[in-house]
C-alpha positions as CSV (number, residue, x, y, z in Angstrom):
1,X,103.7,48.9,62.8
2,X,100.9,48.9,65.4
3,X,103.7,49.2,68.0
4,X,104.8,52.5,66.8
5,X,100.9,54.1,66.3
6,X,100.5,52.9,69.6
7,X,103.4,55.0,70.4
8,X,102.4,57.6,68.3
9,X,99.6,58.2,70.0
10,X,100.6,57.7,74.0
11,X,103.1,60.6,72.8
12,X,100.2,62.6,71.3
13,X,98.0,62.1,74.2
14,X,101.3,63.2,76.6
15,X,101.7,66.3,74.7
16,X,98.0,66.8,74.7
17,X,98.2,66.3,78.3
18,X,101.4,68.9,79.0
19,X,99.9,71.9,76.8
20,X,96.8,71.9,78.8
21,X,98.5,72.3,81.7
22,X,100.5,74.8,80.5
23,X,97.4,76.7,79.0
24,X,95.9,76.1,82.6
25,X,99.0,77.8,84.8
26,X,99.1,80.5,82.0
27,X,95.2,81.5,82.7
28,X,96.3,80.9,86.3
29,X,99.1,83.5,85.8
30,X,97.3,85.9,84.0
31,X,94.3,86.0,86.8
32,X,96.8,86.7,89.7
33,X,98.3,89.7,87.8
34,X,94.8,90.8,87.1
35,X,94.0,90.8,90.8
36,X,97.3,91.9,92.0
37,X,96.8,94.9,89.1
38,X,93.6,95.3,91.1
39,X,94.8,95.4,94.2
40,X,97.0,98.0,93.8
41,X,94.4,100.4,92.1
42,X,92.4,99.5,95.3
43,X,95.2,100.7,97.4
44,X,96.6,103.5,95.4
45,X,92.3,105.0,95.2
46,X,92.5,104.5,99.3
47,X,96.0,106.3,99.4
48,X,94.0,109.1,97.3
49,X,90.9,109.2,99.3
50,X,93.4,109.5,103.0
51,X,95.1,112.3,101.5
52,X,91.9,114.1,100.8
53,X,91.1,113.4,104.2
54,X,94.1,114.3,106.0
55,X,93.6,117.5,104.1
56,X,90.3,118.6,105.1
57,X,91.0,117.3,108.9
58,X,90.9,119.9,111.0
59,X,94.5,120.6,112.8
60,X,93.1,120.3,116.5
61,X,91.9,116.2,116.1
62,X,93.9,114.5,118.1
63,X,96.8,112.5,116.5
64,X,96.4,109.2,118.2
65,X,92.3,109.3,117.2
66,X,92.7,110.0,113.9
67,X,95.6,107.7,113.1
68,X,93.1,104.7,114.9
69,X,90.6,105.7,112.2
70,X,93.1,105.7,109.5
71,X,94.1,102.0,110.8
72,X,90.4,100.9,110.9
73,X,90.0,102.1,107.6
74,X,93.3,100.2,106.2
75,X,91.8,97.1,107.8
76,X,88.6,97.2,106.1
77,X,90.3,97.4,102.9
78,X,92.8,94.7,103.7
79,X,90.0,92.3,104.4
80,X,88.0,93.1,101.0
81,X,91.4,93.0,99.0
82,X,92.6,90.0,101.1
83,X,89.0,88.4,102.0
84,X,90.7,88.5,105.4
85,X,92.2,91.4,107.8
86,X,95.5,91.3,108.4
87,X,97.0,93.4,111.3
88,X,99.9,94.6,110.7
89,X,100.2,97.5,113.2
């Protein structure tokens, strides 16, 4: 009978084992939506913010100028969202 408590409790301590790891990917899980969900408010307040810009731009700014600026200010973003810039132009 010692056997089987022996048994008893290797299985015990396996499961013990397996549900924190579970409970440790689910915390994972839900922190990457959080920041992803953050993320996109980030990006959907900067989309915002450019149109109000683009708006109040004045007509005779030259294209090329102001879409550099508008690419600067993506890359700022990218590297606070990303803790790293990213060029993707």
């Amino acid at each position: 009978m010692a056997k089987r408590k022996t048994k008893l409790q290797q299985l015990r301590e396996r499961e013990l084992q397996l549900r924190r790891r579970a409970a440790e990917i689910g915390h994972m899980t839900n922190r990457n939506e959080k920041l992803r969900a953050l993320k996109a408010d980030a990006i959907a307040q900067e989309m915002t913010r450019l149109k109000g810009v683009l708006s109040a731009t004045p007509s005779n700014m030259p294209t090329a100028r102001m879409l550099d600026q508008l690419k600067k200010e993506l890359k700022e973003l990218a590297s606070i969202s990303h803790g790293h810039v990213r060029d993707a132009y």
